[in-house]
Every structure is written in C-alpha cells, then in structure tokens.
N, C-alpha and C positions, 0 to 999 in steps of 0.2 A: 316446341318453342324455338325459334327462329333467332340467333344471335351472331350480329355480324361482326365480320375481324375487329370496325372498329369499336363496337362496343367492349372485345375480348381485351385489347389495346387501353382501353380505357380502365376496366376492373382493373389490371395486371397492376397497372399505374397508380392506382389509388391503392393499393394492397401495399403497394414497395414506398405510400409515401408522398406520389407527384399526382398532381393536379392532372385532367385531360389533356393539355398539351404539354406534360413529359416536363414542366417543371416543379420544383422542391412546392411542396404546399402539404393540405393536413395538419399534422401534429407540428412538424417541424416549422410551417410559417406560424403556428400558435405560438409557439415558442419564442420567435423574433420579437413578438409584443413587449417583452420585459425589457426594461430599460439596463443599460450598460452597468449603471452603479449597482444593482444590482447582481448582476453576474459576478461583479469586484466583489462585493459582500461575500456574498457564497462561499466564490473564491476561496477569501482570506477566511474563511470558517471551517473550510475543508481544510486546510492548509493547516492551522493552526490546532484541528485535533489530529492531524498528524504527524506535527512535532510532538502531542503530548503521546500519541502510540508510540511512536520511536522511542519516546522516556522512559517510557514502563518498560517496552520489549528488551531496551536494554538492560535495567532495573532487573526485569526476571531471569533473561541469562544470564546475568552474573551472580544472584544470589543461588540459582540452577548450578551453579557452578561450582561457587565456592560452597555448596551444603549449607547454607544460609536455614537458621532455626523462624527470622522472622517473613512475614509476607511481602509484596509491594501494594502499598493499596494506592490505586489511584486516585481518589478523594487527597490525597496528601503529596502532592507529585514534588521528587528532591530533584530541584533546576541545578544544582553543583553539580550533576552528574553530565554537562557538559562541560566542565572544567577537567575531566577525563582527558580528553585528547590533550592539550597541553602538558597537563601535568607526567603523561605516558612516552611522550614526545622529550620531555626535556629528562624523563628515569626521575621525576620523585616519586614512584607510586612503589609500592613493598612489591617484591617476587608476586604472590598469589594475588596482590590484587591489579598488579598490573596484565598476568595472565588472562584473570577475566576479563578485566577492562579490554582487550586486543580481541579476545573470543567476543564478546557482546556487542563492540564497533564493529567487529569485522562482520558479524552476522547480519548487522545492519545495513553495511553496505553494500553486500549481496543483495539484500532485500532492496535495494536504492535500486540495483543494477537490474532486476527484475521489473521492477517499475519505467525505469528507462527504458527496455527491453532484452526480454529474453532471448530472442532469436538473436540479438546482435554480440550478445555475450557468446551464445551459443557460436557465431561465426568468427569469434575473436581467438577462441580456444581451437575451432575443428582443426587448423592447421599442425596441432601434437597428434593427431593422428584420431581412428576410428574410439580405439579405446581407452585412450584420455580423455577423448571428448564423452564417453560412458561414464568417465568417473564422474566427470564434471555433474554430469546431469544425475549419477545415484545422488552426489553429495548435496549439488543443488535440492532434491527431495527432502533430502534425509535434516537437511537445514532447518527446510520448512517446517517439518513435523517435529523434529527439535525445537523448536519456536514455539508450535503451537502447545507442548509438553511444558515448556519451563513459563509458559504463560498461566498452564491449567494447576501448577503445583504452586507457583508460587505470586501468582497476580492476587490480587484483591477488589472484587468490586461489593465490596457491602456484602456479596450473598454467599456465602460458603457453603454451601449444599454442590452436590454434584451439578446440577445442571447451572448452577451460576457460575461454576469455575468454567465448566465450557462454555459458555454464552461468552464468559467475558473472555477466553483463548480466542473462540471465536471471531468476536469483536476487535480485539488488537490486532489479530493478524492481515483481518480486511481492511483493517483503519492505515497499517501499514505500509499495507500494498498495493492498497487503490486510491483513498483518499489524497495524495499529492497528484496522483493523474488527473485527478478529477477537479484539484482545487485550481493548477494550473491553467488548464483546459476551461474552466469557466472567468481564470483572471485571463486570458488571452481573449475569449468572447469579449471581456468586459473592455480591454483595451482598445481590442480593433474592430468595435462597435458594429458586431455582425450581428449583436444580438436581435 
C-alpha cells in the first residue's frame, strides 16, 4: 500500500480536528452550529450548580468542623449561608462558629483559586522559596481530600449507603472545581458569538 506524505498530512489533520487544508473543522465546526443563546443558557446552568456546590461544600466543612450531629442535604439548600462573610467581617458570628465560617470560605477559595489556576497560584508562592512552595502544594492536596471527606460524612444526597455518600463527595467536588470553568467558557462562547 502506497501512501503519500500528502494523504499522511491529511489523516494527521483530521485525527487533531482540522479539515484537509489544516483548518478547525470535524467536531469542532459541528459544534459552531448551536446558536449563542444557547451557550448563554448552558452557561448560566453550569454556573448556577456551582454556586449551589460552593453551598453545600461550605455547609459540609463547617458542620466537618464543628462535629455537627446533623447532615447537609442538598434537596434543602440554607441560602443565609452567604450572609456568613458579612456577618464574619463585622465579628457578629460566636468564637466556634466564626472559626468555621473562616475555615469553610477560606477552603472555598482555595478552591476558586484552583479554578482560576493552579499554576499561577503556584507562581505567586514559589518566591518563599523551594519548600514553602512544598507546603503549599502538601496543603493544597490535603484541602482537597479534606473536601472530599467532609463532603462524604456529612453531605446528603437522598442515598446514604456507602457508594452515594461518595458519588455525591464526588459530585461536589467536581461541580466545585469545574463547573465555573466551564459555565464561563460557554457564557463567553455565547457573548462573542463564536459559537
């Protein structure tokens, strides 16, 4: 079988995405077909279950925190729990629960800051040196896995059996830390009408 460079040029190109002359086509011109309000929808859908992860997550680290006897269940989401930062901000909140309130934001916005990017956090720290920036990154982990703990003991999604407290750890934590990338990213599509 006889195959010449430019047919090789041609597979490479269709395998990465691009059309025979090396522009965007395939999946990604299929993609362009969906109208802009569309991508706006999406958007604001992604968006909006990741304000309600952000509720729970913080919900779970603080009841994680304070030994909390009851669950968080997310069928019943408590929206005062953004009335937190003010109220933390001006000291009306009691010693223990302003505590948690400071651990459960602040984990959150780690988790923001990871969303934004890692690398650049990462380059914002390296200047304390080799092994500060180690802390950074055990503690950055050890966050994560903390999250996904006070999510598995104390979230609620309807299913309490083992594998539904993890599905739904699971669930929050990627709802956390992906779903604003993604809601953005499709309300910019929908803005600047690339779709």
């Amino acid at each position: 079988m006889n195959v010449t460079v430019q047919q090789q040029q041609q597979a490479k190109a269709s395998v990465q995405g691009q059309g025979s002359q090396g522009t965007q086509g395939g999946f990604k011109n299929s993609m362009k077909r969906h109208k802009p309000v569309m991508y706006l929808i999406g958007g604001a859908f992604f968006l909006l279950f990741w304000f309600v992860a952000l509720m729970v997550q913080v919900q779970t680290s603080e009841a994680f925190l304070m030994h909390s006897s009851s669950t968080v269940n997310i069928m019943q989401p408590e929206w005062g729990i953004f009335m937190q930062i003010p109220d933390l901000l001006q000291g009306h909140l009691k010693s223990t629960e302003g505590k948690a309130a400071l651990w459960a934001w602040g984990i959150e916005l780690l988790f923001l800051g990871i969303f934004l990017g890692w690398d650049e956090m990462r380059t914002a720290v390296s200047p304390t040196g080799k092994f500060l920036t180690g802390v950074f990154e055990f503690g950055m982990f050890a966050i994560i896995v903390y999250n996904l703990v006070s999510d598995f003991f104390y979230g609620n999604f309807g299913d309490t059996t083992f594998w539904g407290q993890l599905g739904f750890a699971a669930l929050a934590s990627a709802m956390a830390l992906f779903f604003a990338a993604i809601g953005v990213h499709f309300i910019m599509l929908g803005v600047n009408k690339t779709a």
